[in-house]
C-alpha positions as CSV (number, residue, x, y, z in Angstrom):
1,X,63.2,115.6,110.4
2,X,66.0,118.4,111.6
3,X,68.8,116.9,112.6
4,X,71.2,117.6,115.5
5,X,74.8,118.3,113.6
6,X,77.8,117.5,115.8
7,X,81.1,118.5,115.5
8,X,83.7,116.0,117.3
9,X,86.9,117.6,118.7
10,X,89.7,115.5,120.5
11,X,93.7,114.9,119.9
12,X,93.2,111.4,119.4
13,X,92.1,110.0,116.2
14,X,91.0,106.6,117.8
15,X,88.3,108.6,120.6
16,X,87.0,110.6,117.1
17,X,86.5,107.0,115.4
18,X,84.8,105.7,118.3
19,X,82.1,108.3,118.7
20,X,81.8,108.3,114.9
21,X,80.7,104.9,115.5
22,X,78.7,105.4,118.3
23,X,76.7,108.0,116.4
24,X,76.2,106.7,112.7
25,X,73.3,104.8,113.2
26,X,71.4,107.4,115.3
27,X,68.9,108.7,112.4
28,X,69.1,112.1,114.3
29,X,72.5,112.8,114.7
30,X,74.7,113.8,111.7
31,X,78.3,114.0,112.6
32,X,79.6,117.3,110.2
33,X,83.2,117.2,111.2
34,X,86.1,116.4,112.9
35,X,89.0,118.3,114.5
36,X,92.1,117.3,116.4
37,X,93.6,120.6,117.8
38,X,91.9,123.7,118.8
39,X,92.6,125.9,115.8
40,X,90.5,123.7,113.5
41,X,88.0,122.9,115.9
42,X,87.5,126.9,115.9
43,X,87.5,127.0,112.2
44,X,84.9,124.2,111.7
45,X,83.0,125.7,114.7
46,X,82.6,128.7,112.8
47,X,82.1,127.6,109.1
48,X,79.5,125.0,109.8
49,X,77.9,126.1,112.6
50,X,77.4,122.7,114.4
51,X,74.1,122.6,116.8
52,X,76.3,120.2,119.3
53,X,80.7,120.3,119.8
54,X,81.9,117.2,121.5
55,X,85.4,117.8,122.7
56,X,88.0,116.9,125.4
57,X,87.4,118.9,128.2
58,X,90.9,118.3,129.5
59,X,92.2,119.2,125.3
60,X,95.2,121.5,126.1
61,X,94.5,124.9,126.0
62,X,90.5,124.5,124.2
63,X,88.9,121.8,126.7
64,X,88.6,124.6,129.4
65,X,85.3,126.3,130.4
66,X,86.9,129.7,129.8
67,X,87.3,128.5,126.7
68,X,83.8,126.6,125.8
69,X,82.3,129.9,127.2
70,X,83.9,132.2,125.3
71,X,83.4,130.6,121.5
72,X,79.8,129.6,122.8
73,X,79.4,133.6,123.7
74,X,80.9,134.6,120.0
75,X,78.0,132.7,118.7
76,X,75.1,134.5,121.2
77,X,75.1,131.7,123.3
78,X,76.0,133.2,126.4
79,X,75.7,130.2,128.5
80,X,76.9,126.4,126.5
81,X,76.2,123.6,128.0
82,X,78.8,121.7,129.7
83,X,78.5,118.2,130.2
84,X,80.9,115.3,131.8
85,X,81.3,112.0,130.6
C-alpha cells in the first residue's frame, strides 16, 4: 500500500497537534513533518517531497495562492490544488 505523505504547516503548535491527531489512525496517511513558519515549511517541502502540504492559507506571507502556486510550480506542478476548510 503507497501512502499519501503530508507535510503540516501552521504558526500554531496546538492546530499541528490536532491534525496530527486527526491523521494517525488513518492507515493511509503518514504525516512526514511539521513546520511553523514559511522558511521551514520550504525546506521540508523540498527535502521530503511530501505528496500533500496542509498549511494556513491566511500563514503570513506563505498561506497565499501566489505563493502555493509558485512552490507547487518549482516542483512541475503547475496547477496545486487549493482547498478551504
Amino acid at each position: 500500500m503507497t501512502r499519501i505523505r503530508v507535510l503540516l504547516v501552521d504558526d500554531h503548535i496546538v492546530v499541528r497537534a490536532g491534525y496530527r491527531v486527526l491523521l494517525r489512525d488513518v492507515p493511509e496517511i503518514e504525516v512526514i513533518g511539521e513546520a511553523e513558519s514559511g522558511e521551514a515549511a520550504y525546506r521540508q517541502y523540498v527535502e521530503k517531497a511530501p505528496d500533500v502540504v496542509v498549511m494556513d492559507l491566511s500563514f503570513r506571507g506563505w498561506g497565499t495562492r501566489s505563493h502555493t502556486s509558485h512552490h507547487g510550480a518549482r516542483r512541475g506542478r503547475a496547477h496545486p490544488r487549493v482547498q478551504h476548510a
